[in-house]
Structures are given as C-alpha cells and as structure tokens.
MDAnalysis code that builds the backbone (N, CA, C; Angstrom):
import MDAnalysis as mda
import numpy as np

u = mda.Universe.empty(402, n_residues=134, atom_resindex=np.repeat(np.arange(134), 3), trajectory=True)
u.add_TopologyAttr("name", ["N", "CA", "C"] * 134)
u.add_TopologyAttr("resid", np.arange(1, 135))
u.add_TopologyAttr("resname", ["UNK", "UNK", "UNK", "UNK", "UNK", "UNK", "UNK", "UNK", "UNK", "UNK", "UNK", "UNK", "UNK", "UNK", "UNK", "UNK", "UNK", "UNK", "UNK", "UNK", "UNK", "UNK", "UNK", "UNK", "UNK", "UNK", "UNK", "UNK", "UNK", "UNK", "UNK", "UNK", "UNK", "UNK", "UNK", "UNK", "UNK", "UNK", "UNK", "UNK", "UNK", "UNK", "UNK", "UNK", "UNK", "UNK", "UNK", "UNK", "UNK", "UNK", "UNK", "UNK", "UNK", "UNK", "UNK", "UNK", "UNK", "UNK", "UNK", "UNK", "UNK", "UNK", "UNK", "UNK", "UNK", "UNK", "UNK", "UNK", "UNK", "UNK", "UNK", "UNK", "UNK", "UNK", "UNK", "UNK", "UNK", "UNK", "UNK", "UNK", "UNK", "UNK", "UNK", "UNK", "UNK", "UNK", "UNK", "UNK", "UNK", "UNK", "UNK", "UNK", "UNK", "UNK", "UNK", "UNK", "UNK", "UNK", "UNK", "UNK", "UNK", "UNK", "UNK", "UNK", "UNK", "UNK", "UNK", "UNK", "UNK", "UNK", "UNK", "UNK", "UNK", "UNK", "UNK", "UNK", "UNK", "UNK", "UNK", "UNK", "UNK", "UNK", "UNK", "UNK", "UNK", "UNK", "UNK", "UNK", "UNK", "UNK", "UNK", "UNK", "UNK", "UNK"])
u.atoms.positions = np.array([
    [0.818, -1.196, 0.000],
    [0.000, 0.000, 0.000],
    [0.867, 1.269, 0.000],
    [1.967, 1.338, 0.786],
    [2.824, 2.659, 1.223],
    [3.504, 2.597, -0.554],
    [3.792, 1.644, -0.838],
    [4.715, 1.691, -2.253],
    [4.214, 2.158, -3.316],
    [2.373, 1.794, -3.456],
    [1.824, 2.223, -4.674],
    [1.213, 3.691, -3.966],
    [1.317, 4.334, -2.876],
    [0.854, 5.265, -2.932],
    [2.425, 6.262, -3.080],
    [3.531, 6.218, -2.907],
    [4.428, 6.260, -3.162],
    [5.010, 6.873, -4.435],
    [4.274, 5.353, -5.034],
    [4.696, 5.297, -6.702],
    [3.712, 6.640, -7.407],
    [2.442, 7.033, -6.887],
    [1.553, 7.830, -7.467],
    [1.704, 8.982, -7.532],
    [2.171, 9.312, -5.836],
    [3.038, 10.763, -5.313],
    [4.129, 11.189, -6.213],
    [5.238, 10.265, -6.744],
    [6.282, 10.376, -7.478],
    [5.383, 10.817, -8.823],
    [4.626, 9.924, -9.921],
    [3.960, 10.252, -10.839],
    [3.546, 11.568, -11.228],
    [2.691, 12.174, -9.412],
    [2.026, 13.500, -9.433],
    [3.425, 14.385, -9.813],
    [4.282, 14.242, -8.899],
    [5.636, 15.049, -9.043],
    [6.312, 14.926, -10.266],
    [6.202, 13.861, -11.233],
    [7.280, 14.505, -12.574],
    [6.118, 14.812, -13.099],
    [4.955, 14.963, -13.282],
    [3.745, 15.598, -14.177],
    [3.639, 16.751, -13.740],
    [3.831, 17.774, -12.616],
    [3.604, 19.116, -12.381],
    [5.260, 19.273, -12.962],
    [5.731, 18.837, -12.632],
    [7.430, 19.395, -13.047],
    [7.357, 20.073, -14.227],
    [6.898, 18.537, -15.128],
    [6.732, 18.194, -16.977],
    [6.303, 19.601, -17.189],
    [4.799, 19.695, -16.650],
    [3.800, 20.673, -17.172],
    [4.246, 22.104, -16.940],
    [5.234, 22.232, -16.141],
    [5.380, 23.783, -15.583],
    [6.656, 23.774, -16.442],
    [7.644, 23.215, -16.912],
    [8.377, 23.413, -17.780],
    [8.435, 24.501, -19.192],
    [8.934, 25.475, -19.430],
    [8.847, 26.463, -20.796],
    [8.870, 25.277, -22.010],
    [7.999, 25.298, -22.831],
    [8.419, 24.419, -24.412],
    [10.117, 25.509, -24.811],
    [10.998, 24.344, -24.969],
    [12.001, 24.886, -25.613],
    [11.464, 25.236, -27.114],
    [12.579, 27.100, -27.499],
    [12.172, 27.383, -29.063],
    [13.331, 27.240, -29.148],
    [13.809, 27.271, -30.768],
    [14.790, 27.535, -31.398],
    [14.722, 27.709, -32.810],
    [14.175, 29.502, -33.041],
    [13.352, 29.550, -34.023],
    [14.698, 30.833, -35.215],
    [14.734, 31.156, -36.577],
    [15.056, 31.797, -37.139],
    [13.618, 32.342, -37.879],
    [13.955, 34.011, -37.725],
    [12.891, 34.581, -37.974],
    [12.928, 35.521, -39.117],
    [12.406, 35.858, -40.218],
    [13.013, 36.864, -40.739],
    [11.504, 37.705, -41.039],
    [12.179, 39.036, -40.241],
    [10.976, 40.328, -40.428],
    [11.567, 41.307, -41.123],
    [10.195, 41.629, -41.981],
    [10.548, 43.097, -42.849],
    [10.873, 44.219, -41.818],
    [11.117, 45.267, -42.306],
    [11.235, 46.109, -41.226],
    [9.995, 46.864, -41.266],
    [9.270, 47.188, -39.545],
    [8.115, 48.040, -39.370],
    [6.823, 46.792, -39.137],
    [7.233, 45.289, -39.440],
    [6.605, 44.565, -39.180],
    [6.455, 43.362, -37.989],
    [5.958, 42.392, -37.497],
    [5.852, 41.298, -36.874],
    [5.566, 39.819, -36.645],
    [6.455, 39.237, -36.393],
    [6.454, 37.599, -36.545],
    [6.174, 36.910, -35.458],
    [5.170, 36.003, -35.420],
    [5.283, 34.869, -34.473],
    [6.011, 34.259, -34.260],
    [6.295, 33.945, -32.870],
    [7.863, 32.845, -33.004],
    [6.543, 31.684, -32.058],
    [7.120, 30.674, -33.372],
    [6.054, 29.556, -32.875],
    [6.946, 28.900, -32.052],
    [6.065, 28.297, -31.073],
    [6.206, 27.752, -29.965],
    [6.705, 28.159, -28.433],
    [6.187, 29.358, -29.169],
    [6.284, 30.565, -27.636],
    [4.860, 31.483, -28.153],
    [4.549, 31.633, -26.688],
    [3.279, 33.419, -26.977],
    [3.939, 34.563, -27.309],
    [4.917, 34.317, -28.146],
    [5.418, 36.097, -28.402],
    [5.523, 36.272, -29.839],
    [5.437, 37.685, -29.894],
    [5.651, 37.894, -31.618],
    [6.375, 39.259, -31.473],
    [7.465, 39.261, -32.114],
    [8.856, 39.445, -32.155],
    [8.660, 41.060, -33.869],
    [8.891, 42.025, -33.364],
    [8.768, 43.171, -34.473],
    [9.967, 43.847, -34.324],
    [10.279, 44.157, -35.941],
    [11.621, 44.958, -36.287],
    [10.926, 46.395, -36.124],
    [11.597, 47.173, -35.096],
    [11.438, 48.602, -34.960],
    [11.344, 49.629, -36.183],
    [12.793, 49.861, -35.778],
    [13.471, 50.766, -36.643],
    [15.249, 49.867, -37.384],
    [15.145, 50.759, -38.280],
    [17.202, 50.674, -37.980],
    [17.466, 52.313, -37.484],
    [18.398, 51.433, -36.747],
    [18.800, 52.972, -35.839],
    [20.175, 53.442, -36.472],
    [21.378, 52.662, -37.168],
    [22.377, 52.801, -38.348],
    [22.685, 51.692, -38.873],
    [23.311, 52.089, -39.829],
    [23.597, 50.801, -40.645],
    [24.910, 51.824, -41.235],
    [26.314, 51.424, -40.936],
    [27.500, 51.907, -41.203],
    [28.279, 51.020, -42.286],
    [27.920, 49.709, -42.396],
    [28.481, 48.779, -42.985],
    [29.242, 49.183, -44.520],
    [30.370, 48.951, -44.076],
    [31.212, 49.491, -45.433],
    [30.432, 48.717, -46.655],
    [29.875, 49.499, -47.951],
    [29.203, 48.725, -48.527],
    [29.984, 47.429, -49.267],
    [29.434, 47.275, -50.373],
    [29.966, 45.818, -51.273],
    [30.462, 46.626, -52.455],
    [31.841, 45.880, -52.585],
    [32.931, 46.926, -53.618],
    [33.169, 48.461, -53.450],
    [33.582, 48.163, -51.933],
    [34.533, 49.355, -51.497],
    [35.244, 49.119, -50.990],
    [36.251, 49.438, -50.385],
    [37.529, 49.250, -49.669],
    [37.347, 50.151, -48.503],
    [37.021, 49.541, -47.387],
    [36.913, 50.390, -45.962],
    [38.026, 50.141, -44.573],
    [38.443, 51.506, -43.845],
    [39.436, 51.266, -43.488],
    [38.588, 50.173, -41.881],
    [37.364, 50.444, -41.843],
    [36.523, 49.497, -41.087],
    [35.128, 48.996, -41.341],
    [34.500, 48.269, -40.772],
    [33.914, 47.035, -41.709],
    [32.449, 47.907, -41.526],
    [32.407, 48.479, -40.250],
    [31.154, 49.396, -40.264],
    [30.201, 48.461, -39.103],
    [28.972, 48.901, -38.774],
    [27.764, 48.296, -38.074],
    [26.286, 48.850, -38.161],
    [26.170, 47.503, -38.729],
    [24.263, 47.864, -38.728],
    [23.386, 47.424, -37.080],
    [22.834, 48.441, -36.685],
    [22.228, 48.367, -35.361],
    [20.849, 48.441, -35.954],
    [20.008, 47.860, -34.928],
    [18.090, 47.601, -35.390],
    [17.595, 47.909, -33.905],
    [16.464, 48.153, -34.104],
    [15.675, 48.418, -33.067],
    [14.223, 47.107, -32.932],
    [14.227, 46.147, -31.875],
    [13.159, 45.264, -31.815],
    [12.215, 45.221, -30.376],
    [11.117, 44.997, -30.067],
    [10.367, 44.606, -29.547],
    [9.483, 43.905, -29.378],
    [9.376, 43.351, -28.195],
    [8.034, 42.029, -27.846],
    [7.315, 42.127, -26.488],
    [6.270, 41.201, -26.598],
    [5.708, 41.072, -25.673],
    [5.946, 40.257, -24.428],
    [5.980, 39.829, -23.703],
    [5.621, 38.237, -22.855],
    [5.277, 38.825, -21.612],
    [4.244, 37.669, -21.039],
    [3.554, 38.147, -19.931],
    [3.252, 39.831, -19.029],
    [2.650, 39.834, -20.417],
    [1.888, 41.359, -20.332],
    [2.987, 42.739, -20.276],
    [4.257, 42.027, -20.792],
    [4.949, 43.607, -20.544],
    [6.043, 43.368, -21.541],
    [6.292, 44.750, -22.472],
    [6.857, 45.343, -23.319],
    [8.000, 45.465, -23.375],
    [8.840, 44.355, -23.952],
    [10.255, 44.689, -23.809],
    [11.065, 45.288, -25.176],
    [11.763, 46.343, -25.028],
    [12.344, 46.846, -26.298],
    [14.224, 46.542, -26.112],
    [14.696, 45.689, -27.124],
    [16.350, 45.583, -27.640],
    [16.840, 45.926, -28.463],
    [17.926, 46.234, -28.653],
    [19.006, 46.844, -29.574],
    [19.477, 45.853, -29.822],
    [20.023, 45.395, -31.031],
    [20.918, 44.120, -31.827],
    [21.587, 44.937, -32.487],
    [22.735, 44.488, -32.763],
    [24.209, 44.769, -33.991],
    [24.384, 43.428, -34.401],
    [25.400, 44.180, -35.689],
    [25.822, 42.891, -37.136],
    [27.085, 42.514, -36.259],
    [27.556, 43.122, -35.550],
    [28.747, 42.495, -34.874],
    [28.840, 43.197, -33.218],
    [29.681, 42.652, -32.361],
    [29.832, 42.839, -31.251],
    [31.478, 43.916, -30.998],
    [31.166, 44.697, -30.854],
    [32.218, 45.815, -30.819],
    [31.794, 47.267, -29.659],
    [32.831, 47.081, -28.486],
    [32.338, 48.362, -28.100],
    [31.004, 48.186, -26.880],
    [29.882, 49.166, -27.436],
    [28.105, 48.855, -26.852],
    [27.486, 48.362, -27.418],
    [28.041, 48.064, -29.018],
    [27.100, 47.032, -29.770],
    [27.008, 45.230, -29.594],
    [25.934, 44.660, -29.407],
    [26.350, 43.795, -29.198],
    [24.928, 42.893, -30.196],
    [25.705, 41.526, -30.239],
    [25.153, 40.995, -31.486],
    [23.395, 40.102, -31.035],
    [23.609, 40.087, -29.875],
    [22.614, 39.233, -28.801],
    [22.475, 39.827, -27.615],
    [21.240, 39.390, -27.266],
    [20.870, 39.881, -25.554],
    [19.878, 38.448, -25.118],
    [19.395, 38.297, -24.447],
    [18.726, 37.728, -23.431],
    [17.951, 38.469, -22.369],
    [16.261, 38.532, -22.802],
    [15.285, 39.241, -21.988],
    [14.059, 38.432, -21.423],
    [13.832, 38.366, -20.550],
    [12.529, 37.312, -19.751],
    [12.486, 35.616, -20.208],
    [14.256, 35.372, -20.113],
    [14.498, 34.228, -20.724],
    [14.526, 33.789, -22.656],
    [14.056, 34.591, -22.900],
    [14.328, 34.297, -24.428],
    [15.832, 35.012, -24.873],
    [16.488, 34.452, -25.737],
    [18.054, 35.081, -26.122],
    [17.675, 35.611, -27.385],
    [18.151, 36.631, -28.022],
    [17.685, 36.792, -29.723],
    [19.181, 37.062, -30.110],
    [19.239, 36.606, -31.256],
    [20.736, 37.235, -31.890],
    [20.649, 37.370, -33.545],
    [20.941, 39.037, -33.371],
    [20.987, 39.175, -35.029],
    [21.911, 39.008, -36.027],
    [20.748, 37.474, -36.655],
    [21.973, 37.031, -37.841],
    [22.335, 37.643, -39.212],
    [21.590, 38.731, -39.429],
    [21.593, 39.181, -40.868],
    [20.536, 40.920, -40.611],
    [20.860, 41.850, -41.529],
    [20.195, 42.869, -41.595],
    [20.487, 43.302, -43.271],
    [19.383, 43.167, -43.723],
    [19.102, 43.292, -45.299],
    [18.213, 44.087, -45.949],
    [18.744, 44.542, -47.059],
    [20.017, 44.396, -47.905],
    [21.060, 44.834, -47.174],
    [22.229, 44.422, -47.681],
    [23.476, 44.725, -47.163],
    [24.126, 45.924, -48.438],
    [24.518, 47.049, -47.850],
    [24.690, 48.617, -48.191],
    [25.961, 47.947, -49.622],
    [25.183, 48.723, -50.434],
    [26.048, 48.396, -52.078],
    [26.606, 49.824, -52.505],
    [27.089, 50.172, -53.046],
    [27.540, 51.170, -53.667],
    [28.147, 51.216, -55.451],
    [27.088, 51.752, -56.514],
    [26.057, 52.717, -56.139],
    [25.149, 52.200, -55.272],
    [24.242, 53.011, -54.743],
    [22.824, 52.185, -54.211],
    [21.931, 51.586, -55.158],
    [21.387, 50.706, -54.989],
    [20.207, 49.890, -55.723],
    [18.818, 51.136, -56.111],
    [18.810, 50.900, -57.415],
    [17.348, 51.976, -57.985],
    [16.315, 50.416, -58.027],
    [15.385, 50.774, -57.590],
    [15.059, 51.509, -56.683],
    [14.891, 50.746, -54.876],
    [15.155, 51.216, -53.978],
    [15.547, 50.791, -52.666],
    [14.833, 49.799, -52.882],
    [15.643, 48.972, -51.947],
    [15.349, 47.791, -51.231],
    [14.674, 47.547, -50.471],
    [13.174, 46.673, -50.522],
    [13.314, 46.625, -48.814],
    [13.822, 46.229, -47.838],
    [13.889, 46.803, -46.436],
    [14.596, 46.164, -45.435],
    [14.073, 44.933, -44.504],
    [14.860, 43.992, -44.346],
    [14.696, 43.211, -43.167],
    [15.312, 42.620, -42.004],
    [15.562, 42.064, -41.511],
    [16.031, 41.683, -40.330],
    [15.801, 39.860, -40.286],
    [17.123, 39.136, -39.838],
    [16.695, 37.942, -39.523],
    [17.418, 37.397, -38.056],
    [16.387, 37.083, -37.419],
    [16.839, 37.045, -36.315],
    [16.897, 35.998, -35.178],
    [18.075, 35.126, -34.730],
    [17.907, 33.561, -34.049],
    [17.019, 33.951, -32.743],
    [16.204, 32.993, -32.292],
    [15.254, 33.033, -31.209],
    [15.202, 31.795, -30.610],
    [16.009, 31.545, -28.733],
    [15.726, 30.757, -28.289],
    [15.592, 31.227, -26.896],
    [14.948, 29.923, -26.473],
    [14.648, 29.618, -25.109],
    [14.345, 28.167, -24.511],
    [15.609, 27.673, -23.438],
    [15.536, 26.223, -23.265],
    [14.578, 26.140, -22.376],
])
C-alpha cells in the first residue's frame, strides 16, 4: 500500500514538473522592417522597430573598417513590453545578442546589405533574427 501510494506521489511530481516546464524554441525569424512575426512555440511575436544605423562598409569598397548595422526590436511576454538593440557584430556597446525574460535573440543578418552605387530603386529592409529559449 505505502509503495503504490508512493509510486503515485512520485507520478504526481514529474507531471507538475513536466507541465510547468517552458516548451524549448529555437526559431530563425526573418521580419521586414516596421513589421511582426510569431515565433512559434512561444506566446510572443517578435517586431523589427526601426534601424537605428547601418554603417556597414558597402559591397565593392575598400573600408578602413567594416562598419555596423544596429536595429531596433520589440516584444511582448507576460503582459509587458520589452524593447532591444541588436548589432551585425559585437564591438564596443554594440552587441550581437541579448537575453530578456528568458528568451536570447541574436541578429543574424540585416538586409540588404549597403552596395555602392545604391540599388534603384531601394530595397526593402529586413532583419533575420535567431530566437531561443531552453
């Protein structure tokens, strides 16, 4: 009797564990800019702000540095508004990833990437961006 009630107690205990557990994501996202994406398998949806610069020495130039594109993003989770800054590289205050209310984001790409001449007629912009949480 003590063993199977035992055995049930244990049962109850890895099933609240299981259930209270976050679903791990590990999502790549790519948003236009000014728009918003679901990142499935989480309640959040993930929007490219702004770009706040984009310095990036363009394509077929010779720069004495490589430059940095910075973006502006925000999301939701459990009712409150979080806003991050991402860079194309980590230099300085720029940095390429953050980690906010447990989710990590890191920006893998910001597109188009700056040409010279410029493209007739502009490009649109986007953003692609890694999204996890274990």
């Amino acid at each position: 009797m003590k063993a199977t009630i035992l055995l049930l107690a244990s049962i109850v205990i890895i099933m609240v564990v299981a259930c209270s557990k976050s679903t791990p994501v590990d999502k790549d996202l790519t948003i236009p800019l000014g728009d918003c994406k679901m990142v499935s398998g989480a309640s959040i949806e993930l929007c490219y702000d702004s770009l706040i610069t984009d310095s990036r020495c363009p394509i077929n130039m010779a720069c004495i540095w490589s430059g940095v594109g910075e973006a502006q993003f925000s999301f939701h989770v459990n009712n409150q508004k979080h806003t991050i800054t991402l860079a194309t590289n980590n230099f300085g205050h720029w940095k390429k990833d953050t980690t906010v209310a447990g989710y990590t984001f890191e920006l893998l790409e910001l597109n188009p990437y700056p040409m010279y001449p410029a493209p007739q007629p502009p490009v649109s912009r986007s953003a692609k961006v890694h999204v996890t949480r274990r």
